[in-house]
Backbone as JSON, one array per atom type, in Angstrom:
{
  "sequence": "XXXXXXXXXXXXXXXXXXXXXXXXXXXXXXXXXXXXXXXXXXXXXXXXXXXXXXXXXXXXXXXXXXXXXXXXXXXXXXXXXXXXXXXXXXXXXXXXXXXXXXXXXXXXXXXXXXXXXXXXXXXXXXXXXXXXXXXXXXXXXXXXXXXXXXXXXXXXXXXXXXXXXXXXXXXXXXXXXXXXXXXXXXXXXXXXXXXXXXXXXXXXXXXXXXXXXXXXXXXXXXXXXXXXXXXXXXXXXXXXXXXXXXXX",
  "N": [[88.27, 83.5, 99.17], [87.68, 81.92, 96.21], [88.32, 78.37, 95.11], [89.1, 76.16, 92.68], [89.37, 73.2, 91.45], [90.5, 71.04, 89.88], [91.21, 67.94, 87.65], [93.17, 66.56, 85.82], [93.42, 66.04, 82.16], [92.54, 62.79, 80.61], [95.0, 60.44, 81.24], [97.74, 58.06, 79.46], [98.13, 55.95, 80.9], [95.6, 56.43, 82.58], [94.0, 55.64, 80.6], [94.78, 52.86, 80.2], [93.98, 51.49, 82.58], [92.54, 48.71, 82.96], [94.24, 46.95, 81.7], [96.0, 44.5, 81.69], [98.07, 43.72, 80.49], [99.61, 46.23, 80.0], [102.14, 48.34, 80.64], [102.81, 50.24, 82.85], [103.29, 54.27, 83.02], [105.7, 55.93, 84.04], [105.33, 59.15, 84.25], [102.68, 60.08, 82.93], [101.72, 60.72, 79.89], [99.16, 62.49, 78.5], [96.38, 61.39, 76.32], [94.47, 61.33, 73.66], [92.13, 61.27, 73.64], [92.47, 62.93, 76.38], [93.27, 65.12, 75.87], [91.31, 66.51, 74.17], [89.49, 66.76, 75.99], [90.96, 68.85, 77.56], [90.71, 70.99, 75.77], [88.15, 71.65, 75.23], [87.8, 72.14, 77.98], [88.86, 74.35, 78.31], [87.48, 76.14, 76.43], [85.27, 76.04, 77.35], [85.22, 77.7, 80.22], [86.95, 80.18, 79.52], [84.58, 80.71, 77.53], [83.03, 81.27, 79.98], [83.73, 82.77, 81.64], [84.12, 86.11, 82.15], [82.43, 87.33, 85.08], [78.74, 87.93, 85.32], [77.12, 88.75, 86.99], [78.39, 90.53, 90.54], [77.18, 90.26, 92.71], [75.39, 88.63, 93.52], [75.61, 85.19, 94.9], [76.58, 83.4, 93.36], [76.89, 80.44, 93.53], [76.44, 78.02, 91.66], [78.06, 78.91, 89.73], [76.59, 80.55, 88.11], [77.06, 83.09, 86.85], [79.41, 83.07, 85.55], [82.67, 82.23, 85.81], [85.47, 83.68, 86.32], [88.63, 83.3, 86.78], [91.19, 84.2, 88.72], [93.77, 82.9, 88.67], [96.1, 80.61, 88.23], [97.1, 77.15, 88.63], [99.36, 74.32, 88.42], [100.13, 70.93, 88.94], [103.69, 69.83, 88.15], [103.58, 67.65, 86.73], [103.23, 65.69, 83.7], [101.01, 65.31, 82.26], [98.98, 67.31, 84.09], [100.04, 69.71, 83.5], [100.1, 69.92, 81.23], [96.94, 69.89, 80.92], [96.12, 72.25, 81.56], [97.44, 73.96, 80.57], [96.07, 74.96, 77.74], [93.62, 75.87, 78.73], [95.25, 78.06, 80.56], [96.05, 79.51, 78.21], [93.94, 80.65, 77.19], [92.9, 81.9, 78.89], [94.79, 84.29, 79.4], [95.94, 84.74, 82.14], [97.75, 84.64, 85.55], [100.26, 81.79, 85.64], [100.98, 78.87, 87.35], [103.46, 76.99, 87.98], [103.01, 74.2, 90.44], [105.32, 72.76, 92.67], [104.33, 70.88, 94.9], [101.94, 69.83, 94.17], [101.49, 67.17, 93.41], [101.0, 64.35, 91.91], [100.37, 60.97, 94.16], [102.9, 59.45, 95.5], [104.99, 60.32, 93.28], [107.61, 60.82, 91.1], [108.47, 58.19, 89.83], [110.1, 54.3, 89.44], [107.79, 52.06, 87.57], [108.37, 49.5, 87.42], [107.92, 46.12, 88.48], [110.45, 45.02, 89.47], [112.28, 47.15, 90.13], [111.39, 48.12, 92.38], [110.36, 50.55, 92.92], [111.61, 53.05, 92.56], [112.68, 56.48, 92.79], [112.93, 58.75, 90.38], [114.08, 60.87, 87.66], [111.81, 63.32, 86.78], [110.26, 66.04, 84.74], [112.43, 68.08, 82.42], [113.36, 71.27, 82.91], [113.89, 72.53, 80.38], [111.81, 70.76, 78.71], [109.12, 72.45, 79.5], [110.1, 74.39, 78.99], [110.03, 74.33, 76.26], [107.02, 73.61, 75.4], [105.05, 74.47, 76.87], [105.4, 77.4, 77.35], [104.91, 79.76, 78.78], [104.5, 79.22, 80.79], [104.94, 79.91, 84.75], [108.11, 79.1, 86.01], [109.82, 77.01, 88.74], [112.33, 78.78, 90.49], [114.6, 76.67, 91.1], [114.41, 75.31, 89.18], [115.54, 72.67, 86.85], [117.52, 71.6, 84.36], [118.51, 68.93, 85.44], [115.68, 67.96, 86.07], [112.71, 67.8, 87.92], [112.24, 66.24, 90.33], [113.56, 63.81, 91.02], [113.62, 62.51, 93.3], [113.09, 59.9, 96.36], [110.69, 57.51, 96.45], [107.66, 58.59, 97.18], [107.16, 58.48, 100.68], [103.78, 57.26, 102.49], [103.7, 58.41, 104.86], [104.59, 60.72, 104.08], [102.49, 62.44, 102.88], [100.2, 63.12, 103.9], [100.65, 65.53, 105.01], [101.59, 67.01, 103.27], [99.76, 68.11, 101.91], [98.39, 69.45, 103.83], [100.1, 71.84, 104.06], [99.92, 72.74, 101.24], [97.16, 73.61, 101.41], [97.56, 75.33, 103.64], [99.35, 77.12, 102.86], [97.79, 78.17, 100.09], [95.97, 79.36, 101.48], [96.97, 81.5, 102.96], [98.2, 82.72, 100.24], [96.34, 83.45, 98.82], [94.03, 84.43, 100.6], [91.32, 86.02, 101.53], [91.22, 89.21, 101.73], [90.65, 92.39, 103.42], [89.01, 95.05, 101.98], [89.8, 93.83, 99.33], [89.38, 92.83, 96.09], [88.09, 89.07, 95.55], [90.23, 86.77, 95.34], [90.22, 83.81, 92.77], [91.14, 80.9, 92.61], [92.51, 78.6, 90.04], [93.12, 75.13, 90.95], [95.17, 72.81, 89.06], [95.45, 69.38, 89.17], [95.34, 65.97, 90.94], [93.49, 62.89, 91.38], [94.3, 61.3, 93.58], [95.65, 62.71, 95.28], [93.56, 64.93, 95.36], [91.87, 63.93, 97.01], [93.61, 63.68, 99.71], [93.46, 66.2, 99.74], [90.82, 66.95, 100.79], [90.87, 65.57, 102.99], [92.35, 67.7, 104.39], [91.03, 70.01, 104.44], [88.86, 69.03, 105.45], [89.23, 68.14, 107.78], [89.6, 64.98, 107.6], [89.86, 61.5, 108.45], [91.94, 59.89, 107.03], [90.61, 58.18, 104.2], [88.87, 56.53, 106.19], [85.68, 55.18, 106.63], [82.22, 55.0, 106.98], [80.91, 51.87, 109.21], [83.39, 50.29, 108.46], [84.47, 50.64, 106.6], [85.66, 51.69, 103.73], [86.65, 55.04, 102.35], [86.45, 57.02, 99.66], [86.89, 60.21, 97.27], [85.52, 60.81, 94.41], [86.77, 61.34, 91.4], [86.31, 62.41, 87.99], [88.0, 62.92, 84.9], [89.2, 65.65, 83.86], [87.31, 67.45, 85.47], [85.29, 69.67, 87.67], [85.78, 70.93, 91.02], [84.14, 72.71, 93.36], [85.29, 75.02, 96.04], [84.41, 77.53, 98.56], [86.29, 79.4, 100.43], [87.09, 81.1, 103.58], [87.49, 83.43, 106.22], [85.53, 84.56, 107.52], [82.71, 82.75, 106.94], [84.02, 80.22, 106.72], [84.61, 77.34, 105.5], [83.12, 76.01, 102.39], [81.58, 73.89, 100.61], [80.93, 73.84, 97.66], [80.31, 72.75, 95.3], [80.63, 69.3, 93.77], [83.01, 67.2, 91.46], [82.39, 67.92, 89.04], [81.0, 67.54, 85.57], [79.28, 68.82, 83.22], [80.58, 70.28, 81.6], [81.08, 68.73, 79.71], [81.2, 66.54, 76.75], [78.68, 63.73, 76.68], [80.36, 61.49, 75.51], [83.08, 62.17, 76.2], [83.74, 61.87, 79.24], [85.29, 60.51, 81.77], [87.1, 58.48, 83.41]],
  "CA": [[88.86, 82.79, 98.03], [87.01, 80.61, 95.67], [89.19, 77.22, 94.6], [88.28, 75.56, 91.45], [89.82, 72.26, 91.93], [89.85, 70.35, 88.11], [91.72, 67.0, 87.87], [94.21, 66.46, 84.88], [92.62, 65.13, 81.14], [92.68, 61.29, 80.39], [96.4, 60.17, 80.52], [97.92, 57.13, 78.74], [97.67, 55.24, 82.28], [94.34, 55.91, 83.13], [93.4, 54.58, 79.27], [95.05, 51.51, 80.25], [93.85, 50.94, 83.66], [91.89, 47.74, 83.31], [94.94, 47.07, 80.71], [97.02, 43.84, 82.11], [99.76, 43.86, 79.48], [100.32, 47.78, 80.02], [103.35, 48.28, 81.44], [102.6, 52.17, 83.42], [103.99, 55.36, 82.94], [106.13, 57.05, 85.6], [105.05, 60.05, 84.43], [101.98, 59.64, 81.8], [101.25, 61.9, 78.74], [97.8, 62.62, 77.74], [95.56, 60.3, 75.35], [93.91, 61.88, 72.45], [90.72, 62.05, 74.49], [92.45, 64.23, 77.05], [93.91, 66.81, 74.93], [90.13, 66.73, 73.79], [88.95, 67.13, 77.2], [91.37, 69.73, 78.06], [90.82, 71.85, 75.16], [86.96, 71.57, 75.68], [87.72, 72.6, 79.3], [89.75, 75.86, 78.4], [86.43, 76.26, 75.7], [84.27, 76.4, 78.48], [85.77, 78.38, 81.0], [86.53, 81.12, 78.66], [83.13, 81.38, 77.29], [82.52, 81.31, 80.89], [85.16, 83.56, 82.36], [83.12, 87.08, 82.28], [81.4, 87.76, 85.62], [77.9, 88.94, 84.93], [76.36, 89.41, 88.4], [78.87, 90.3, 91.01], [76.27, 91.04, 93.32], [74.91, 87.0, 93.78], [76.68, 84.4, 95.24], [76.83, 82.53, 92.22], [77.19, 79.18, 94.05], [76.58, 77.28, 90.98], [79.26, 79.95, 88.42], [75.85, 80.22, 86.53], [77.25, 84.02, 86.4], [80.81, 83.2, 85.52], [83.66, 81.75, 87.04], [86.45, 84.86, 86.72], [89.35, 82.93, 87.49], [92.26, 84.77, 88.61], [95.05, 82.59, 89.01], [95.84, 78.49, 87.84], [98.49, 76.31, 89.49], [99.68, 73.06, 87.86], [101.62, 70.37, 89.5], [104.55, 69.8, 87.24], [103.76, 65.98, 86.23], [103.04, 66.2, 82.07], [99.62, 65.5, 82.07], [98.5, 68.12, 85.15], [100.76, 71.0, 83.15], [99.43, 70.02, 79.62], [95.73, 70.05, 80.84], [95.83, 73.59, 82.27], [97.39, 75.02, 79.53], [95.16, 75.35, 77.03], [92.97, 77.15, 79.96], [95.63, 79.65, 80.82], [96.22, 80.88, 77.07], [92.36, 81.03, 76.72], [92.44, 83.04, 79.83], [95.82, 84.94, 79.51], [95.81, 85.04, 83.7], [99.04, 84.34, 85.86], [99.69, 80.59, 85.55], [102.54, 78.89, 87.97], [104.16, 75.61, 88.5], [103.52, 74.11, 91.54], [105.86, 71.33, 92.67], [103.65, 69.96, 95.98], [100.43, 69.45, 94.0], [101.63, 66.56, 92.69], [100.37, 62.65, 92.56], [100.91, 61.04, 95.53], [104.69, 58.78, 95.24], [105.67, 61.54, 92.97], [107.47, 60.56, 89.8], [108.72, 56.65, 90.32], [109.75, 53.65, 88.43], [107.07, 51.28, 87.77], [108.72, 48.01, 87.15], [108.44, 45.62, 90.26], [112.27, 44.69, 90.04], [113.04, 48.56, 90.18], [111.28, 48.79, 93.52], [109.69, 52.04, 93.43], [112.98, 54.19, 92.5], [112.62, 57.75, 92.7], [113.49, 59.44, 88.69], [113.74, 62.26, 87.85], [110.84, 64.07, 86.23], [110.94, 66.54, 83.32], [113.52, 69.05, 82.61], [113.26, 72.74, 82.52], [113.51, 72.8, 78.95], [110.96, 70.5, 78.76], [108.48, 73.19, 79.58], [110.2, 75.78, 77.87], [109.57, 74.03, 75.17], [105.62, 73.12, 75.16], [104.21, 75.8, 77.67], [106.77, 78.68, 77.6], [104.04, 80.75, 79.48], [104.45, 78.54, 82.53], [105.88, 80.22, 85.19], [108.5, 77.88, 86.83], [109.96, 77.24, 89.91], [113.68, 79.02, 89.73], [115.25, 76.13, 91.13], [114.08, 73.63, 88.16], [116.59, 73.05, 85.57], [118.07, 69.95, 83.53], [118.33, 67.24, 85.96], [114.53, 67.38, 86.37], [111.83, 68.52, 89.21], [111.28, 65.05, 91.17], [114.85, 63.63, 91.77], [113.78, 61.87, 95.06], [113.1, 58.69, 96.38], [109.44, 57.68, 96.29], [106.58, 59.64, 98.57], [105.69, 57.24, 101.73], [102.57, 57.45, 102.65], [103.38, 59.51, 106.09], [104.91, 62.57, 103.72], [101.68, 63.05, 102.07], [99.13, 64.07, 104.38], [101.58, 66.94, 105.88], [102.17, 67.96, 102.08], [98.39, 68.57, 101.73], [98.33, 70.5, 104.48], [100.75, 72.58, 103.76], [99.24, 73.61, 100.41], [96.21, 74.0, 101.97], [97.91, 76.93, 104.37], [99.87, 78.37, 101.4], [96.98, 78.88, 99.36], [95.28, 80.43, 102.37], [98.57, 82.5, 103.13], [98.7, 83.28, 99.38], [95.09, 84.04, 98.44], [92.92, 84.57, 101.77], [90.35, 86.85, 101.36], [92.03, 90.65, 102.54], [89.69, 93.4, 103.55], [89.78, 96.22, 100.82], [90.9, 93.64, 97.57], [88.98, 92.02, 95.36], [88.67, 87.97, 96.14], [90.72, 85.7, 94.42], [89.47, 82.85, 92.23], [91.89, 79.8, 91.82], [92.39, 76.7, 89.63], [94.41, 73.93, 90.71], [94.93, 71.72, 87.98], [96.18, 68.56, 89.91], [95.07, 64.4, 90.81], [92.52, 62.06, 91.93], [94.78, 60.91, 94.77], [96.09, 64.35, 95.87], [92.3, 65.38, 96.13], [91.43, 62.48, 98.66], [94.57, 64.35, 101.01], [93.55, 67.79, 99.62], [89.8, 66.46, 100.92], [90.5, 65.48, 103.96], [93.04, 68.53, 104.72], [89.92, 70.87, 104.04], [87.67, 69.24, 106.17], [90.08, 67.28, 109.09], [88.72, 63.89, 107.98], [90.6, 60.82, 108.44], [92.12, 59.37, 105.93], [90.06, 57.12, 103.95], [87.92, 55.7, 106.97], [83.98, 55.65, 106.23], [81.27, 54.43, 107.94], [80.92, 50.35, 108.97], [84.76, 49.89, 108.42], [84.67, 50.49, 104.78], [86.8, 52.56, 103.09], [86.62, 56.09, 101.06], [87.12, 57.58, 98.42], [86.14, 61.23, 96.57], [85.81, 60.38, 92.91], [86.76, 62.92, 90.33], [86.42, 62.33, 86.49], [89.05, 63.84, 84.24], [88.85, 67.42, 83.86], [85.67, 67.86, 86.16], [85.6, 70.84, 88.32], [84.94, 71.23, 92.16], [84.61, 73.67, 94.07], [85.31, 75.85, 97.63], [84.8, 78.44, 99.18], [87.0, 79.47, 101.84], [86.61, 82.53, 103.54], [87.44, 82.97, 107.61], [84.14, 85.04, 108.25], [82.21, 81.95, 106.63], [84.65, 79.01, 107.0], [84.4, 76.23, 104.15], [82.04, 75.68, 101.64], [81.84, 72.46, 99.75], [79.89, 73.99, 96.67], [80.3, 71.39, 94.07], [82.17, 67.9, 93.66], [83.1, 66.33, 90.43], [81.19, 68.16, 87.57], [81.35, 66.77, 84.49], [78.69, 68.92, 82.36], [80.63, 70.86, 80.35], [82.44, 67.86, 78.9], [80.04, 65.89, 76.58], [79.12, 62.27, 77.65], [81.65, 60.44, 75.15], [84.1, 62.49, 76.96], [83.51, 61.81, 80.68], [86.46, 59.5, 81.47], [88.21, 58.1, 84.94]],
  "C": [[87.88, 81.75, 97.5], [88.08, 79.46, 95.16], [88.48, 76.4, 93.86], [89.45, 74.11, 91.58], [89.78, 71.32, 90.63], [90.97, 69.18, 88.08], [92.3, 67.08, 86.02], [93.18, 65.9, 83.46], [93.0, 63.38, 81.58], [93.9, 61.3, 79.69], [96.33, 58.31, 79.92], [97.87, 56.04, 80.1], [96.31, 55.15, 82.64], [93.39, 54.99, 81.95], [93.33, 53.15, 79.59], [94.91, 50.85, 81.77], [93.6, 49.36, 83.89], [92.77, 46.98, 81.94], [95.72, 45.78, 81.13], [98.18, 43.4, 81.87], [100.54, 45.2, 79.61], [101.27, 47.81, 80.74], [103.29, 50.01, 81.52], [103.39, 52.88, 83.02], [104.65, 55.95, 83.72], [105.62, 58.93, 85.2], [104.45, 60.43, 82.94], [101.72, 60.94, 80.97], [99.65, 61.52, 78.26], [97.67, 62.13, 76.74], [95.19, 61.8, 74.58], [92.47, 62.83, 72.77], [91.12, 63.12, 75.66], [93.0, 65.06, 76.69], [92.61, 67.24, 74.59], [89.63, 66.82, 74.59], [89.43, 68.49, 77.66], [90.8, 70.96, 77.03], [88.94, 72.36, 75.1], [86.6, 72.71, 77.03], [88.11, 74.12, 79.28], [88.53, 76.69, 77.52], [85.75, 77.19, 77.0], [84.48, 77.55, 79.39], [86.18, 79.89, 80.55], [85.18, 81.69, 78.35], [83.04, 82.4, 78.29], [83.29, 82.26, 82.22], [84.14, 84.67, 82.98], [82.15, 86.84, 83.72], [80.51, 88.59, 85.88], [77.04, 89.19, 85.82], [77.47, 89.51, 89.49], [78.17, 90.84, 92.49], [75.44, 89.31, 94.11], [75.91, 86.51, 94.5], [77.18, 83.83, 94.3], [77.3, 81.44, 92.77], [77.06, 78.1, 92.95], [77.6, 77.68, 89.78], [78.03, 80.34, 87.21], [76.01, 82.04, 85.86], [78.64, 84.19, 85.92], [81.63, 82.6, 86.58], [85.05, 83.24, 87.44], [87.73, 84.58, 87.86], [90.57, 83.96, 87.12], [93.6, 84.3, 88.6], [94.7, 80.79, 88.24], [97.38, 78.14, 88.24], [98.34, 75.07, 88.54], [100.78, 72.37, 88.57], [102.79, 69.75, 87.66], [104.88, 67.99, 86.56], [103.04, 66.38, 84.92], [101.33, 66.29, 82.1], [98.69, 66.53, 82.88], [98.8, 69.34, 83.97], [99.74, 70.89, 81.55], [97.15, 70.22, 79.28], [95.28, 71.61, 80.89], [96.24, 74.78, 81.11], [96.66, 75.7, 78.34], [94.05, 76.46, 77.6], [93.33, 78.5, 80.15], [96.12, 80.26, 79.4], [94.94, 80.99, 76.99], [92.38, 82.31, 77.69], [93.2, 84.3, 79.73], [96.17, 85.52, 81.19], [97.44, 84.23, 84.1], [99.01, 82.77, 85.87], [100.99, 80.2, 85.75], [102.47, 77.42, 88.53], [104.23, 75.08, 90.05], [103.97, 73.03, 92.58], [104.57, 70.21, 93.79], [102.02, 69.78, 95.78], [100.35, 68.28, 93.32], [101.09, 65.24, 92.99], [100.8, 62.37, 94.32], [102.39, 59.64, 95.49], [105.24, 59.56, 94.69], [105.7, 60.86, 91.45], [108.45, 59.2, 90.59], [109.06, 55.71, 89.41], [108.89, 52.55, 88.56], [107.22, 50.0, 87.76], [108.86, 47.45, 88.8], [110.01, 45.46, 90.42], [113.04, 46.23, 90.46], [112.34, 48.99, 91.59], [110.83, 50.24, 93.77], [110.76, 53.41, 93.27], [112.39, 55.11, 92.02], [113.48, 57.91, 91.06], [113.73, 60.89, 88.64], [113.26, 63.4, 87.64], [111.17, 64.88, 85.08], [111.24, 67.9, 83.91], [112.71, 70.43, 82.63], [112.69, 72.9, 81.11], [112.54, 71.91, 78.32], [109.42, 71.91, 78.7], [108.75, 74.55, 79.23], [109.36, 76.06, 76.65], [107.94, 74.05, 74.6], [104.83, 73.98, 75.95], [105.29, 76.65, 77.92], [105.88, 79.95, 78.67], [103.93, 80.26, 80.86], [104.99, 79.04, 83.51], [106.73, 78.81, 86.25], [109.51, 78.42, 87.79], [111.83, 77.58, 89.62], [114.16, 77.85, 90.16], [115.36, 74.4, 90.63], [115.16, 74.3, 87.89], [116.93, 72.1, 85.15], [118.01, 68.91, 84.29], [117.41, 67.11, 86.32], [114.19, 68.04, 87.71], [111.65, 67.27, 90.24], [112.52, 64.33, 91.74], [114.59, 63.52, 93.19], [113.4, 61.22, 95.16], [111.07, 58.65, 96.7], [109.07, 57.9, 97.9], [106.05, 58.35, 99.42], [104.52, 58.14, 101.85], [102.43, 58.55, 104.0], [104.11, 60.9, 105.44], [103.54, 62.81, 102.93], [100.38, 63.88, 102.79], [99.24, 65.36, 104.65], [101.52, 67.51, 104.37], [100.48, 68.61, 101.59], [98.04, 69.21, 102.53], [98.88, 71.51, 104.64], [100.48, 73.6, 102.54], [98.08, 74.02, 100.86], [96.04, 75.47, 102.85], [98.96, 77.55, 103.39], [98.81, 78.89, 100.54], [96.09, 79.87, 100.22], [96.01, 82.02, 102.49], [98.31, 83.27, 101.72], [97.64, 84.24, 98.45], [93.96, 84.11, 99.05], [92.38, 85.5, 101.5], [91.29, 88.63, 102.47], [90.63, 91.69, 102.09], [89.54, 94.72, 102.29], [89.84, 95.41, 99.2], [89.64, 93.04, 97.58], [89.01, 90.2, 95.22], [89.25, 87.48, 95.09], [90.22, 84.52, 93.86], [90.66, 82.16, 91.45], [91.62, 78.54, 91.5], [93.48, 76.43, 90.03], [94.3, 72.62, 90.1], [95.84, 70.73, 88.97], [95.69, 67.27, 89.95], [94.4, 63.99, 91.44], [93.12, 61.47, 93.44], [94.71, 62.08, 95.61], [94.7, 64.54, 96.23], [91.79, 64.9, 96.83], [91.83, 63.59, 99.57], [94.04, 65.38, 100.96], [92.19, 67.7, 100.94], [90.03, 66.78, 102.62], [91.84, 66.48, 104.68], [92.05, 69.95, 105.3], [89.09, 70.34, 105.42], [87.65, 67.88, 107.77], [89.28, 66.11, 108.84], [89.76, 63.0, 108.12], [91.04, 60.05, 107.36], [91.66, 57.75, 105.17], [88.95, 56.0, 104.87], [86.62, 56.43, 106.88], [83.37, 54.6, 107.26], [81.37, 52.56, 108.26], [81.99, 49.67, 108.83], [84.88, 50.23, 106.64], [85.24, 51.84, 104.7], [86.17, 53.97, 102.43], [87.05, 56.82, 100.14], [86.29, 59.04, 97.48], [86.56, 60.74, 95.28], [85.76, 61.52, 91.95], [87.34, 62.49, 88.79], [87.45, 63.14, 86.43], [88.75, 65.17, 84.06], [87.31, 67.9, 84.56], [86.47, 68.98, 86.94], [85.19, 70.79, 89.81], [85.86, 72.04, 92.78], [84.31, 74.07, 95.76], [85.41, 77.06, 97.62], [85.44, 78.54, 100.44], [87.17, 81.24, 102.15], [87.4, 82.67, 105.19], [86.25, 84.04, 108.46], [82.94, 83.54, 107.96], [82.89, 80.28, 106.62], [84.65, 78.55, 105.75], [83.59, 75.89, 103.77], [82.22, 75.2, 100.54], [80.69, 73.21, 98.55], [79.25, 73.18, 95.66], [81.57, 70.45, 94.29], [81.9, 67.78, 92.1], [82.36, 66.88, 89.12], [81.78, 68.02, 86.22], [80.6, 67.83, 83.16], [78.36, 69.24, 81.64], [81.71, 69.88, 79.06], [80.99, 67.05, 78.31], [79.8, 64.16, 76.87], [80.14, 61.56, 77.56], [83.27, 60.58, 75.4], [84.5, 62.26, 78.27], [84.3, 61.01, 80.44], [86.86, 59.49, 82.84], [89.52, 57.57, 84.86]]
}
């Protein structure tokens, strides 16, 4: 399996990070620049779809990427980045609740304490990606309806996708390999991170802390295989987005 790993466009939260009047989003909609990132990204990838050596490794995609599949966690800005991708591509393209931030969907006001909401509806995504496949047991009262994610449900939930995508697209003797995107978050890929490659969470050398950093719509990738194990190919690439696009 190859895993293309691409982080959401620039939402209205990350605009306003360094923002001290902003009052957050529980569950942010894409800026101007990341609809212009995303649509860039689905550009690219297209072009770049077509694999024209299947005979290489192509460790850098400089023969194509030939993605077969794209996942989106179901928070607006994850779903709205990817789409543009999967009509470029016309490939299967499926909702998938546990790729999501890490608290989930939440309210942000301190007096509200962190209250669980309850994300967007069904018809929500009828509406704006009708090509999405979704999970049957969305529907009107929302996908998130639970109290916010501690910090000890998240590592387990990254490991869990980690052996579903294995489970769901492991390399089988006879087929053709699979090649997925998961459109998903800068947090989530920390857990995804250290799910991949048993690290501890966030502890680096000297006592200091870590962190994998991943621009808005960048791409990284793995291979995962179980004759070859894991292979960190690329982190963070930025360099089909042009500079005044690059964005955190």
């Amino acid at each position: 399996m190859q895993l293309y790993f691409i982080r959401h466009g620039q939402s209205i939260n990350n605009a306003n990070y360094r923002n001290d009047t902003y009052k957050e989003n529980p569950d942010p909609f894409l800026t101007g620049k990341g609809l212009e990132q995303a649509e860039i990204l689905a550009k690219y990838l297209k072009k770049n779809h077509p694999v024209t050596n299947d005979k290489s490794w192509n460790e850098q995609n400089q023969h194509g990427f030939g993605l077969t599949h794209i996942y989106c966690s179901l928070m607006e800005r994850a779903a709205m980045t990817a789409a543009p991708t999967a009509r470029a591509l016309g490939i299967p393209f499926t909702a998938w609740k546990d790729i999501h931030e890490e608290g989930g969907i939440y309210a942000r006001e301190k007096d509200e304490n962190k209250k669980g909401l309850p994300g967007k509806p069904r018809s929500f995504f009828e509406n704006h990606i009708p090509e999405l496949n979704l999970p049957d047991d969305l529907d009107e009262s929302g996908w998130w309806n639970r109290p916010f994610e501690s910090d000890e449900e998240r590592q387990p939930r990254a490991d869990r996708v980690l052996a579903e995508l294995i489970n769901r697209h492991g390399d089988r003797e006879g087929q053709p390999e699979d090649r997925i995107a998961l459109v998903s978050h800068g947090g989530f890929f920390v857990r995804f991170m250290c799910s991949l490659l048993k690290l501890p969470w966030r502890q680096g050398a000297h006592d200091m802390k870590s962190w994998f950093l991943l621009n808005n719509c960048s791409i990284s990738r793995f291979d995962i295989s179980r004759e070859w194990g894991i292979t960190v190919c690329y982190l963070n690439r930025t360099d089909h987005l042009p500079p005044h696009l690059i964005s955190d």
